[in-house]
C-alpha positions as CSV (number, residue, x, y, z in Angstrom):
1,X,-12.4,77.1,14.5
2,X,-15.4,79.0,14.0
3,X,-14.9,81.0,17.2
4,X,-11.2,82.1,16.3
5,X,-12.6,83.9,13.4
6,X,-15.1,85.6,15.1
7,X,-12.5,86.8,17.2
8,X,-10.1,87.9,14.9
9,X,-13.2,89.9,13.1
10,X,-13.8,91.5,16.5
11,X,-10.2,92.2,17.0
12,X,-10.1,93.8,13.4
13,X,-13.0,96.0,13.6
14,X,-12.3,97.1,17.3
15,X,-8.8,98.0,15.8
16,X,-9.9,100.2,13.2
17,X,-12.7,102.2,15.4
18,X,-15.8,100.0,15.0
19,X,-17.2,98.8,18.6
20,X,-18.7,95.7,19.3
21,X,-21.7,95.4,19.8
22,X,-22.9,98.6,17.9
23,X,-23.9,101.5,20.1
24,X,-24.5,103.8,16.6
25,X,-25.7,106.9,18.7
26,X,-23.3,106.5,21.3
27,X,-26.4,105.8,23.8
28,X,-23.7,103.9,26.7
29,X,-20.5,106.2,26.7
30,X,-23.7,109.0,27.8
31,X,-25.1,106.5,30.0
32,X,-22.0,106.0,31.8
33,X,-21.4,108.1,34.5
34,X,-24.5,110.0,33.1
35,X,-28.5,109.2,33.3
36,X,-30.3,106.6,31.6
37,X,-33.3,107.7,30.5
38,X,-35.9,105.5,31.1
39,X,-39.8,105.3,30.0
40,X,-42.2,103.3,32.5
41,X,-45.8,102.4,32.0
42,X,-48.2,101.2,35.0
43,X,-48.6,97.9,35.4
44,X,-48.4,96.7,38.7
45,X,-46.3,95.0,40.4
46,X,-43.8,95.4,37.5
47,X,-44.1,99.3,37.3
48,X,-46.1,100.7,39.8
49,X,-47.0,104.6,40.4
50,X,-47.5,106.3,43.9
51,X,-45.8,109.9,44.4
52,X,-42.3,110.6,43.2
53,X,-40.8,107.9,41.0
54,X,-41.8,104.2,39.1
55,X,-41.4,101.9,41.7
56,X,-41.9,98.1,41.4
57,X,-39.6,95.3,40.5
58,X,-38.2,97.0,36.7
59,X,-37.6,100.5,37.9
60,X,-35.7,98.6,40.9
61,X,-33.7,96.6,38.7
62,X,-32.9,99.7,36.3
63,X,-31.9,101.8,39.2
64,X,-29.5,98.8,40.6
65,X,-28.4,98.7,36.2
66,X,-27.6,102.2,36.0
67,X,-25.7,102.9,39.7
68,X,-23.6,100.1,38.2
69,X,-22.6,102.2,35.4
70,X,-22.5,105.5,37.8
71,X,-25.7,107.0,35.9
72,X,-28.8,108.2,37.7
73,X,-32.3,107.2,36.0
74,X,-34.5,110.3,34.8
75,X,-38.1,109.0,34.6
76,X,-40.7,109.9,31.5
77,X,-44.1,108.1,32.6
78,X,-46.9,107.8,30.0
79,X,-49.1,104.8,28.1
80,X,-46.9,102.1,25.8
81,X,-47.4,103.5,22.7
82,X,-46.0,107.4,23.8
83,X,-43.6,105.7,25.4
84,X,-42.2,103.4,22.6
85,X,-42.8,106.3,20.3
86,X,-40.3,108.2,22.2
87,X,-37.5,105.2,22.3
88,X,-38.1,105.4,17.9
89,X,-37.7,108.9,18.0
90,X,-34.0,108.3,20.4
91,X,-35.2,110.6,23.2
92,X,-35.6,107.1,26.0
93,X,-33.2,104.6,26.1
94,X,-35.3,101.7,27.6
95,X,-38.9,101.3,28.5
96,X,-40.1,99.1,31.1
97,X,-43.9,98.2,32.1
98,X,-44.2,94.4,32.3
99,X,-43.6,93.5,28.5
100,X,-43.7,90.0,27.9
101,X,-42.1,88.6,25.4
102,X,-44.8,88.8,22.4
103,X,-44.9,92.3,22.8
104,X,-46.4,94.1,19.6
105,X,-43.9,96.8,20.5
106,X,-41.0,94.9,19.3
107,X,-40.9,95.9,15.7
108,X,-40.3,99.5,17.6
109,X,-37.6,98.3,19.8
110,X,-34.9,95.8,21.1
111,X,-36.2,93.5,23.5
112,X,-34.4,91.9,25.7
113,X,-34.3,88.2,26.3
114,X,-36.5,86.8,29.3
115,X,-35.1,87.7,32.4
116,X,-38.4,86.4,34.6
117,X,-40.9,84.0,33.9
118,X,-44.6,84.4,35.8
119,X,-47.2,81.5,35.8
120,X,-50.7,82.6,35.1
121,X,-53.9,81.2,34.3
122,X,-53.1,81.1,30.7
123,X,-48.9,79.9,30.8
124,X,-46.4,81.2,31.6
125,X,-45.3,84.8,31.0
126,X,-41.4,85.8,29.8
127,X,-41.0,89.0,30.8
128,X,-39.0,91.6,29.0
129,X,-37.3,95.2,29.1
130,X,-37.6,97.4,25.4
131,X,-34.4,99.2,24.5
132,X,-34.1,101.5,21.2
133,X,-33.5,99.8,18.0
134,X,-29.8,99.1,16.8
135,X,-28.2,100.2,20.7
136,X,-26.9,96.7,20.7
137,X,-24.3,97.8,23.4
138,X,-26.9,99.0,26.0
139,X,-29.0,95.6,25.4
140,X,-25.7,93.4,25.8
141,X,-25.3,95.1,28.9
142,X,-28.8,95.3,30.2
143,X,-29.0,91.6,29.3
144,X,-25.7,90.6,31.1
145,X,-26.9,92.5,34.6
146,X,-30.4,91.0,34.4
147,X,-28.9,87.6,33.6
148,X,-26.5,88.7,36.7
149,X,-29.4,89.2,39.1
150,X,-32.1,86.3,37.7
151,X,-28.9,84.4,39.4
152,X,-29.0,85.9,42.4
């Protein structure tokens, strides 16, 4: 019962204009058949730097993400905290760097939910991608691919 109304909410608002999820500054209809501009921070083997572009796992996985939307990835290298600053201020869309899942960043951004899990001397780490805040359409659809892939 509870699902039907959902729908027909959904149905209603995607009627009258309103998408679903939000994507308030139309961050995936640029994306899409665009560039997704990404912000990466050193932390090997997640991100690592050499010459030319972040390589590593993330910077893989966002390269697979946005070829699947026809996008190319433009690259802004730099610490966390320039890097989150510039997803707040809208001009990243995601920031990767091997961000677990108690990130202090995440009152600055989206996070994702885990899409790998590490062991290490301490636990176990959840790692997670930072998208900006309120682009719920981009984190639906960064979520669904890494879910995709984690099942691979």
């Amino acid at each position: 019962m509870a699902f039907a109304g959902v729908a027909l909410l959904v149905g209603a608002l995607t009627g009258c204009g309103v998408s679903v999820p939000a994507d308030p500054h139309g961050t995936m209809d640029r994306v899409q058949n665009g560039a997704l501009r990404a912000g990466a921070t050193e932390n090997p083997p997640w991100v690592e730097f050499g010459s030319g572009d972040p390589s590593g796992s993330e910077p893989e996985l966002l390269r697979e993400f946005a070829a699947g939307l026809g996008a190319d990835v433009e690259w802004t290298t730099g610490s966390e905290a320039e890097l989150v600053k510039a997803l707040e201020r809208g001009e990243l869309d995601v920031v990767v760097g091997g961000f677990v899942d108690d990130t202090p960043w995440m009152d600055m951004g989206a996070v994702t939910r885990p899409y790998a899990e590490q062991q290490t001397k301490h636990g176990p780490e959840k790692h997670v991608m930072i998208v900006r805040m309120g682009e719920n359409r981009l984190l639906t659809e960064l979520e669904t691919f890494l879910h995709e892939e984690g099942r691979r």
